[in-house]
Biotite code that builds the C-alpha atoms (Angstrom):
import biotite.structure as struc

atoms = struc.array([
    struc.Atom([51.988, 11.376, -60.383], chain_id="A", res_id=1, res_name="UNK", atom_name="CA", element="C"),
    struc.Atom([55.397, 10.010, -60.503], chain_id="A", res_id=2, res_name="UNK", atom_name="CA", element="C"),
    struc.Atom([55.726, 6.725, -60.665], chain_id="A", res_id=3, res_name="UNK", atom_name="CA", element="C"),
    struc.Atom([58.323, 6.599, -57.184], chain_id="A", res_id=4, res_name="UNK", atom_name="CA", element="C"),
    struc.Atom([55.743, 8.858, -55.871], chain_id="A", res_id=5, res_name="UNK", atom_name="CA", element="C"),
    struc.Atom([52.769, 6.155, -56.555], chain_id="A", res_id=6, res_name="UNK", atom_name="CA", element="C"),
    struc.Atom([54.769, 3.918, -55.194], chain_id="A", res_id=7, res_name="UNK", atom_name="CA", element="C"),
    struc.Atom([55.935, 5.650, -52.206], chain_id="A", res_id=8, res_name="UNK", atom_name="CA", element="C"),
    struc.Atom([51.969, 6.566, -51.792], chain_id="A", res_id=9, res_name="UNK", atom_name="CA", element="C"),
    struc.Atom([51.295, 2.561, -52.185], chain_id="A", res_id=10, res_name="UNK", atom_name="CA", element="C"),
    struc.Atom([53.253, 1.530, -49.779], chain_id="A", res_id=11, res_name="UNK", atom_name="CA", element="C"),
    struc.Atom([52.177, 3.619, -46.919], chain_id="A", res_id=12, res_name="UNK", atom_name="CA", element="C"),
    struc.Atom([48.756, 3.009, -47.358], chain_id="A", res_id=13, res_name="UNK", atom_name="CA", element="C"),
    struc.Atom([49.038, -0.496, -47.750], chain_id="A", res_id=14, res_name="UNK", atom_name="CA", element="C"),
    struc.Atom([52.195, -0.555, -45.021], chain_id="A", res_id=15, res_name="UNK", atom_name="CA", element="C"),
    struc.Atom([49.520, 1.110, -42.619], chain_id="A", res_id=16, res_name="UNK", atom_name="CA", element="C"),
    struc.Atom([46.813, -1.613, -43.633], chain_id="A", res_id=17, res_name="UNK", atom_name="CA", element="C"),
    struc.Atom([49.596, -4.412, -43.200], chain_id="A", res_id=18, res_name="UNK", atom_name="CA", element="C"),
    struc.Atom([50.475, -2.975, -39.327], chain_id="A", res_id=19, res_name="UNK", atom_name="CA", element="C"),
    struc.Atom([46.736, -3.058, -38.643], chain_id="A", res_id=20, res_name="UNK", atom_name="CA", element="C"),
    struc.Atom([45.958, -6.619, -39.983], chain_id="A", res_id=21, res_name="UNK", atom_name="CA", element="C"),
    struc.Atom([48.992, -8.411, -38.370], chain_id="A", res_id=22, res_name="UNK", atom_name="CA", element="C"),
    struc.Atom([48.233, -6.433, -35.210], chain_id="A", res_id=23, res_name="UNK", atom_name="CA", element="C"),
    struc.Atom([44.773, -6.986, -34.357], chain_id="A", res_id=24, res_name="UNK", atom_name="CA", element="C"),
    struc.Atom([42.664, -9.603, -36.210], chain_id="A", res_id=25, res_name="UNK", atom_name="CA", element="C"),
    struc.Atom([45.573, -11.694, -37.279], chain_id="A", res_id=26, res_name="UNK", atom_name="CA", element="C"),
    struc.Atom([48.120, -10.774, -33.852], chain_id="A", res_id=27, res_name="UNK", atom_name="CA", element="C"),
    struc.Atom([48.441, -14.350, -33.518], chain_id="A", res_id=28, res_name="UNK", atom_name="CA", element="C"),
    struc.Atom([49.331, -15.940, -36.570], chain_id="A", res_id=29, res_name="UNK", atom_name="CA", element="C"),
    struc.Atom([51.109, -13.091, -38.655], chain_id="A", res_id=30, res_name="UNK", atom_name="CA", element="C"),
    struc.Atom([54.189, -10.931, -37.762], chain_id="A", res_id=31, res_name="UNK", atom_name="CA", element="C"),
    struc.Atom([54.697, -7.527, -38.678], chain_id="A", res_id=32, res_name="UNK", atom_name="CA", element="C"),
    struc.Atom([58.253, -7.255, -38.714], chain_id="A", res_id=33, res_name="UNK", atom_name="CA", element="C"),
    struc.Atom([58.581, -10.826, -41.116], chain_id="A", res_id=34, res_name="UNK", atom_name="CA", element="C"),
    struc.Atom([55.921, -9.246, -43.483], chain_id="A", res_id=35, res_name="UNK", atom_name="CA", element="C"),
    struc.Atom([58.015, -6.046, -44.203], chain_id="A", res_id=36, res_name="UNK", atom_name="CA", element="C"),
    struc.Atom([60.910, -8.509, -44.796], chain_id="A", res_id=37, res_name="UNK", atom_name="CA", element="C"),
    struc.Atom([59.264, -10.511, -47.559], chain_id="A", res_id=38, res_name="UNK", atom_name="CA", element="C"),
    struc.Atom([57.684, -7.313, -48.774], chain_id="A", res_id=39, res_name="UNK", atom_name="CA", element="C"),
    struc.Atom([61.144, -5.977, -49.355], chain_id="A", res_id=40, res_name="UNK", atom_name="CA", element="C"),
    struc.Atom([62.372, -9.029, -50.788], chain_id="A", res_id=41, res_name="UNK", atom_name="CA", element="C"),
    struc.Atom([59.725, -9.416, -52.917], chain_id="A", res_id=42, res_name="UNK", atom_name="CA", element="C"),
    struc.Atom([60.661, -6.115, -54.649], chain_id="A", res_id=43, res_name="UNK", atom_name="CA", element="C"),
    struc.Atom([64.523, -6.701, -54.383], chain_id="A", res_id=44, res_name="UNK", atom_name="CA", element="C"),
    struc.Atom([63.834, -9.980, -56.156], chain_id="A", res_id=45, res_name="UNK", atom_name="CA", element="C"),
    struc.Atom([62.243, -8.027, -59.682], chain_id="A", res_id=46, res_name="UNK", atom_name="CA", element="C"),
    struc.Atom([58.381, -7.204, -58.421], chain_id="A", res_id=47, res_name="UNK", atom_name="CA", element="C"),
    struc.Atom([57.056, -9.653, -60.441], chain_id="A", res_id=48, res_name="UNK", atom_name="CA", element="C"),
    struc.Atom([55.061, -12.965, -60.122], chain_id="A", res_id=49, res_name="UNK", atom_name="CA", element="C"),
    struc.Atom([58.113, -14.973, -60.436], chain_id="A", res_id=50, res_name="UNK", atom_name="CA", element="C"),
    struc.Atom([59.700, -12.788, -57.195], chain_id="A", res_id=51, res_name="UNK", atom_name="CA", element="C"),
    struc.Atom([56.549, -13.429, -55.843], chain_id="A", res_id=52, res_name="UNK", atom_name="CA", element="C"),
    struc.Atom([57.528, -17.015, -56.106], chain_id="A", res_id=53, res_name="UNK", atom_name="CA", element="C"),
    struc.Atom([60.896, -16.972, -55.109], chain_id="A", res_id=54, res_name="UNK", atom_name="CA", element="C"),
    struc.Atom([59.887, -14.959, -52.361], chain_id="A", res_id=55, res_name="UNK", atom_name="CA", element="C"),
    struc.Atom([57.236, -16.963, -50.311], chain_id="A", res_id=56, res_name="UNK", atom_name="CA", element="C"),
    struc.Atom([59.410, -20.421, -51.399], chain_id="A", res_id=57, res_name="UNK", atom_name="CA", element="C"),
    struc.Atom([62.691, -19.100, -50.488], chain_id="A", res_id=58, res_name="UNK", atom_name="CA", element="C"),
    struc.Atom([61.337, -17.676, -47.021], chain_id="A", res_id=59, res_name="UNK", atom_name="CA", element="C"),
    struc.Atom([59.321, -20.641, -46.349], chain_id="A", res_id=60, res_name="UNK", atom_name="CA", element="C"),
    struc.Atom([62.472, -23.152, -47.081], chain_id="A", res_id=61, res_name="UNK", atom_name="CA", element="C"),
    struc.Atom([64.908, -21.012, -45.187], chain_id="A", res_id=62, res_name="UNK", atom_name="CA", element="C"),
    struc.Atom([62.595, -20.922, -42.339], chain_id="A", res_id=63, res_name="UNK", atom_name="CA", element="C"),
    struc.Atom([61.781, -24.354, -42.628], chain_id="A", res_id=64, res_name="UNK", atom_name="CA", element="C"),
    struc.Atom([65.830, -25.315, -42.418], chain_id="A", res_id=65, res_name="UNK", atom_name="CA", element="C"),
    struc.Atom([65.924, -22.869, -39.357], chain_id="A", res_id=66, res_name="UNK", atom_name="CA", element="C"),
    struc.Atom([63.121, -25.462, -37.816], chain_id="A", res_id=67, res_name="UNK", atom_name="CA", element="C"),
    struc.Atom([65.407, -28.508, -38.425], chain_id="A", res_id=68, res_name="UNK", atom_name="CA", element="C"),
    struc.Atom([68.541, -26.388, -36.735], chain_id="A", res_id=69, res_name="UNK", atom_name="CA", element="C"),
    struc.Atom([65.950, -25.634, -33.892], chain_id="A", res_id=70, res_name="UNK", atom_name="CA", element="C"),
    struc.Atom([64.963, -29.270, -33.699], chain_id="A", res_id=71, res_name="UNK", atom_name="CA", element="C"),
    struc.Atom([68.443, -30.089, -33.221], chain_id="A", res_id=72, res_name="UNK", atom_name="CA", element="C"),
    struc.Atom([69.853, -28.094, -31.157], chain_id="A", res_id=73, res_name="UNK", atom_name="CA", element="C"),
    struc.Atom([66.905, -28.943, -28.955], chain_id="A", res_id=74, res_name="UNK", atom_name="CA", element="C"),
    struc.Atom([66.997, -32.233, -29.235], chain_id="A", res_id=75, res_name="UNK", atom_name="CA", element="C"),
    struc.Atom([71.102, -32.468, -27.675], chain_id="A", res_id=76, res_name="UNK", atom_name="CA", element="C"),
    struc.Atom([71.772, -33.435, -31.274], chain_id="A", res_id=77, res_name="UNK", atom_name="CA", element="C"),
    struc.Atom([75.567, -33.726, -31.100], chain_id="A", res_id=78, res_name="UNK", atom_name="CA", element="C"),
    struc.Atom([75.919, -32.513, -27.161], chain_id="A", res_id=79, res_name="UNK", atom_name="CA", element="C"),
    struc.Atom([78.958, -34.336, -27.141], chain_id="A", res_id=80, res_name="UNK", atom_name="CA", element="C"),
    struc.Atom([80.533, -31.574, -28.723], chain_id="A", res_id=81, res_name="UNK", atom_name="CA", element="C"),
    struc.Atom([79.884, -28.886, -25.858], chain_id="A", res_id=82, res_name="UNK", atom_name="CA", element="C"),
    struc.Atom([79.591, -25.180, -27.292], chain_id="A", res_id=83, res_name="UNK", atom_name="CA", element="C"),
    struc.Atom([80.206, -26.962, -30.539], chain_id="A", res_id=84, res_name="UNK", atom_name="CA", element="C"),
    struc.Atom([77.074, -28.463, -31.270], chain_id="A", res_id=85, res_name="UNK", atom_name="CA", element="C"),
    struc.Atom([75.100, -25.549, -32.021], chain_id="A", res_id=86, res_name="UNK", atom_name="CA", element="C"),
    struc.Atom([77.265, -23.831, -34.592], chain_id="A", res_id=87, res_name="UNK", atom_name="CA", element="C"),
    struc.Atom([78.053, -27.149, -36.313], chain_id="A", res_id=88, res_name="UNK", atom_name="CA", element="C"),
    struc.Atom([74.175, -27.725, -36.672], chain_id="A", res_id=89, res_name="UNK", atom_name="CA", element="C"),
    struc.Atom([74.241, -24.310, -37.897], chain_id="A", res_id=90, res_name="UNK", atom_name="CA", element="C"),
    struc.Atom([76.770, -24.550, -40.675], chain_id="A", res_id=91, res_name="UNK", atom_name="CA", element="C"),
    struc.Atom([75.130, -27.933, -41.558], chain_id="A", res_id=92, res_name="UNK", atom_name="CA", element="C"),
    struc.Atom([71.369, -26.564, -42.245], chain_id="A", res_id=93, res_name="UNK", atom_name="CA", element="C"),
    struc.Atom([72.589, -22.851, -43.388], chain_id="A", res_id=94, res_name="UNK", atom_name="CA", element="C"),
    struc.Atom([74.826, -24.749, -46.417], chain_id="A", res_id=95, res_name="UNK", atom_name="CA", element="C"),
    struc.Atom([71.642, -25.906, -48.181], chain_id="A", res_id=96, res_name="UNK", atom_name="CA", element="C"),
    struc.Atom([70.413, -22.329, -48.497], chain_id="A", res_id=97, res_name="UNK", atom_name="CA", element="C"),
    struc.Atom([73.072, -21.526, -50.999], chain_id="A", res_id=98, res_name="UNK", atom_name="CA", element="C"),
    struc.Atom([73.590, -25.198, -52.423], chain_id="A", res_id=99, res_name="UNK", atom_name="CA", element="C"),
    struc.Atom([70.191, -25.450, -53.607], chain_id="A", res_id=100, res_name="UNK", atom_name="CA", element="C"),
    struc.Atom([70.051, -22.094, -55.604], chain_id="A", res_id=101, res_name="UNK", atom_name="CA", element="C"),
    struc.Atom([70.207, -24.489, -58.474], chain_id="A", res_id=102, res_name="UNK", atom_name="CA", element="C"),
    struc.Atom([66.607, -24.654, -57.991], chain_id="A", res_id=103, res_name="UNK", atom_name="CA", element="C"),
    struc.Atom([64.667, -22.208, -59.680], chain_id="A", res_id=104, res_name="UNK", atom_name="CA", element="C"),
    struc.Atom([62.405, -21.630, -56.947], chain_id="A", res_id=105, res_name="UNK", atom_name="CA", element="C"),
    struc.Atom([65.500, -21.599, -54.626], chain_id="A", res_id=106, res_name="UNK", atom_name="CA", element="C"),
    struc.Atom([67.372, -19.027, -56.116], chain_id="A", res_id=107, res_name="UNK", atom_name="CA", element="C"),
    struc.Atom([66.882, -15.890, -54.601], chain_id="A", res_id=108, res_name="UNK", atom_name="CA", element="C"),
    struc.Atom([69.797, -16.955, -51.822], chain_id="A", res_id=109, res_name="UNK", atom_name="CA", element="C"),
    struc.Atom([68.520, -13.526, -50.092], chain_id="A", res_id=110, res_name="UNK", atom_name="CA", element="C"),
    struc.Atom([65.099, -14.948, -49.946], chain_id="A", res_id=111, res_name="UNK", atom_name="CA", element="C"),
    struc.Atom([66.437, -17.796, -48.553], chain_id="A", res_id=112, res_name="UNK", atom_name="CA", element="C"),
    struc.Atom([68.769, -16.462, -45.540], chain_id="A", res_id=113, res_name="UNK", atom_name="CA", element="C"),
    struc.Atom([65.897, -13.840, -44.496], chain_id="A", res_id=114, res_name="UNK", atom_name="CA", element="C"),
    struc.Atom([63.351, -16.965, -43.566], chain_id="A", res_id=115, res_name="UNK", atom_name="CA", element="C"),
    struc.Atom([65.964, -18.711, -41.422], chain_id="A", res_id=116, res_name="UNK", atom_name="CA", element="C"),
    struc.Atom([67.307, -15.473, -39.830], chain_id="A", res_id=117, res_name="UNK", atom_name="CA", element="C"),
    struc.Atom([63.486, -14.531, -38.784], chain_id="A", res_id=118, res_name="UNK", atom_name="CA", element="C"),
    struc.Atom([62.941, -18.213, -37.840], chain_id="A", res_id=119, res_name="UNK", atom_name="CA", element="C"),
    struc.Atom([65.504, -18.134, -35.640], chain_id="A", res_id=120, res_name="UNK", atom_name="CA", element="C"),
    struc.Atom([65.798, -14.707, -34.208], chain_id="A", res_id=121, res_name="UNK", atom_name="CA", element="C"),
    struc.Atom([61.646, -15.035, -33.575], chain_id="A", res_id=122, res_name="UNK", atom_name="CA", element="C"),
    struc.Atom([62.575, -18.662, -31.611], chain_id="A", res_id=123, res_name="UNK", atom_name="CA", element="C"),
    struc.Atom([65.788, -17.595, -29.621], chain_id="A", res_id=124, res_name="UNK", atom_name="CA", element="C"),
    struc.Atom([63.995, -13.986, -28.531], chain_id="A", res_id=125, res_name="UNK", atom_name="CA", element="C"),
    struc.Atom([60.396, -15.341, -28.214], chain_id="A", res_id=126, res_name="UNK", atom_name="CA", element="C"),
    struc.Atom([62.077, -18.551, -26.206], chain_id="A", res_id=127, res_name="UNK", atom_name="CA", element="C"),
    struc.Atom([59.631, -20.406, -29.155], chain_id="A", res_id=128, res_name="UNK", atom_name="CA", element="C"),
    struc.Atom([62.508, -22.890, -29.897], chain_id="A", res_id=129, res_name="UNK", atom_name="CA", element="C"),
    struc.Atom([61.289, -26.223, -28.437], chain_id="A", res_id=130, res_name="UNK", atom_name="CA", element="C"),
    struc.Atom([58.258, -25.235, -31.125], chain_id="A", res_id=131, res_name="UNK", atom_name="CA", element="C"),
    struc.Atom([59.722, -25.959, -33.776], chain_id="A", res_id=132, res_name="UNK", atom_name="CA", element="C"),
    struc.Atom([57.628, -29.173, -34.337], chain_id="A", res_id=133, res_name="UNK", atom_name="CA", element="C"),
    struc.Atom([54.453, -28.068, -32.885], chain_id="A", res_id=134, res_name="UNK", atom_name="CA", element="C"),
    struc.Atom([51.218, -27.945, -35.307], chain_id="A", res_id=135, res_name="UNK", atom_name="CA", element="C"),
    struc.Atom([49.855, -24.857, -34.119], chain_id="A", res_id=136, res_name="UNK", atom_name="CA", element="C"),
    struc.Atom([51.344, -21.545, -34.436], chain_id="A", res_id=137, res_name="UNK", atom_name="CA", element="C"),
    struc.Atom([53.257, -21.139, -31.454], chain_id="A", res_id=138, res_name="UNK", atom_name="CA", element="C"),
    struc.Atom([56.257, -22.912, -34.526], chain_id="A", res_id=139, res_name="UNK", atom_name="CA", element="C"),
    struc.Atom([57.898, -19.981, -35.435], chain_id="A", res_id=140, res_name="UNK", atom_name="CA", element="C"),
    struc.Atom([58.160, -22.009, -38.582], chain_id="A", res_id=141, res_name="UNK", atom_name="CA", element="C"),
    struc.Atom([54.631, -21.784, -39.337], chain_id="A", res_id=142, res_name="UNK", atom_name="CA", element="C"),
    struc.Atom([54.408, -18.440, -38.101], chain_id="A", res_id=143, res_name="UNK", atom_name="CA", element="C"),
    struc.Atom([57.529, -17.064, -40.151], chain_id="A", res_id=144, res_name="UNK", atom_name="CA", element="C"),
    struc.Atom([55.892, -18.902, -43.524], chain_id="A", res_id=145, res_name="UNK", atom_name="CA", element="C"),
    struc.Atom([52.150, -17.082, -43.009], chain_id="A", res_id=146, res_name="UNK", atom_name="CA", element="C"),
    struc.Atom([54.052, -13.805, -42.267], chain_id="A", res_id=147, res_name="UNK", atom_name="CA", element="C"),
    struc.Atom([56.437, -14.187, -44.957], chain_id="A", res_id=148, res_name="UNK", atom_name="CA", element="C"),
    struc.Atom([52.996, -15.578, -47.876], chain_id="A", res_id=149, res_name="UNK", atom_name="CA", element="C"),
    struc.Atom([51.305, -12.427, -46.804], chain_id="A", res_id=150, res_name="UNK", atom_name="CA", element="C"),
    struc.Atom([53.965, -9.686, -46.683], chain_id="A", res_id=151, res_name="UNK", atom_name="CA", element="C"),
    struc.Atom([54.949, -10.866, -50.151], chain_id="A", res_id=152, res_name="UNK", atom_name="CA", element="C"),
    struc.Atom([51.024, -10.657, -51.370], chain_id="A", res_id=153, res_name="UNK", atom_name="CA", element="C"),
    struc.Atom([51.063, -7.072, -49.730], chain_id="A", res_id=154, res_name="UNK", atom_name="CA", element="C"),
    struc.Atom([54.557, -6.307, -51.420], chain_id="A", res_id=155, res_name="UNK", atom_name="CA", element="C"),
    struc.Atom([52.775, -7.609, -55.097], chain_id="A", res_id=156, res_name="UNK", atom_name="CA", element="C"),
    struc.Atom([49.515, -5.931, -54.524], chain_id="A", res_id=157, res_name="UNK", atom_name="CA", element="C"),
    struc.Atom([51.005, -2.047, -53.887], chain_id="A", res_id=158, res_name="UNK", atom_name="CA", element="C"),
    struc.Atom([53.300, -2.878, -56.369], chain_id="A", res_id=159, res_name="UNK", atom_name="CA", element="C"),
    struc.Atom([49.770, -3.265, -58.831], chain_id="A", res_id=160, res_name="UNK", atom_name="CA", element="C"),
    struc.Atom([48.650, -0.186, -56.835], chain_id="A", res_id=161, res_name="UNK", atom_name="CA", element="C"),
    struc.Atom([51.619, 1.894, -58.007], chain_id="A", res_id=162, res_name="UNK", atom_name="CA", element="C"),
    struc.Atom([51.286, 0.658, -61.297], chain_id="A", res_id=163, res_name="UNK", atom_name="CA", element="C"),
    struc.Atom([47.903, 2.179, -61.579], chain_id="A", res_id=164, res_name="UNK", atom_name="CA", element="C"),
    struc.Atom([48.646, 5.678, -59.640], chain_id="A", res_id=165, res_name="UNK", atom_name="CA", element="C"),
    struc.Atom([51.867, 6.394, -61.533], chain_id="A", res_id=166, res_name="UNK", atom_name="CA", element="C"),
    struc.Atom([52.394, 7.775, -65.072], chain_id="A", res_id=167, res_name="UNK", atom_name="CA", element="C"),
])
């Protein structure tokens, strides 16, 4: 079969296995949605071991820098600025997303961006931000970081899978 085709096969399967996991035995400590995001990323980053890398660290960092803006913001860090605060805590914490694609690791900026956006959208829509230092995984920092580990294993594992359907 073609090798688009293995793939396309791959990921369905394994996209079907993914829903099932994060939806029943692990419902409360993996998400779906955050999965298929480092599972993209993980190919848009080169499907190989050092995406797979880039992937899981640049999630994990951006979501852990979306904690720290959470944190914050909860905290009435810099209330005296009104409607300010938020957006200036913003600015502050999103900057070393792109500063620190020096780093190896780091420099997927993608990679980076996609962990603080789910961080963040999970917290604001979930109402999870006062989490955000909690050891359990009600943090949608720890929950965003499993989610994002596993999607990216799923991502390298049908890539493997398509490599031994396809011609």
């Amino acid at each position: 079969m073609s090798k688009l085709t293995a793939l396309a096969l791959s990921i369905a399967v394994l996209g079907g296995v993914w829903a099932f996991v994060a939806l029943n035995p692990l419902a409360s400590v993996a998400l779906v949605w955050v999965g298929f995001i480092a599972w993209g990323c993980y190919f848009h980053s080169g499907a190989d071991d050092a995406a797979l890398q880039k992937t899981i660290a640049g999630m994990i960092f951006g979501a852990v820098m979306a904690g720290v803006a959470l944190y914050l913001v909860n905290a009435g860090t810099l209330a005296n600025l009104g409607n300010l605060a938020a957006p200036v805590i913003i600015a502050v914490t999103v900057f070393p997303l792109v500063i620190l694609a020096g780093n190896n690791l780091l420099s997927v900026v993608p990679a980076n961006v996609y962990g603080y956006a789910a961080t963040a959208g999970l917290a604001l829509t979930a109402g999870t931000a006062a989490n955000a230092t909690l050891l359990d995984m009600t943090n949608p920092v720890l929950l965003v970081a499993v989610s994002s580990i596993l999607g990216a294993v799923f991502g390298m594992v049908s890539n493997k899978v398509a490599g031994m359907l396809g011609n």
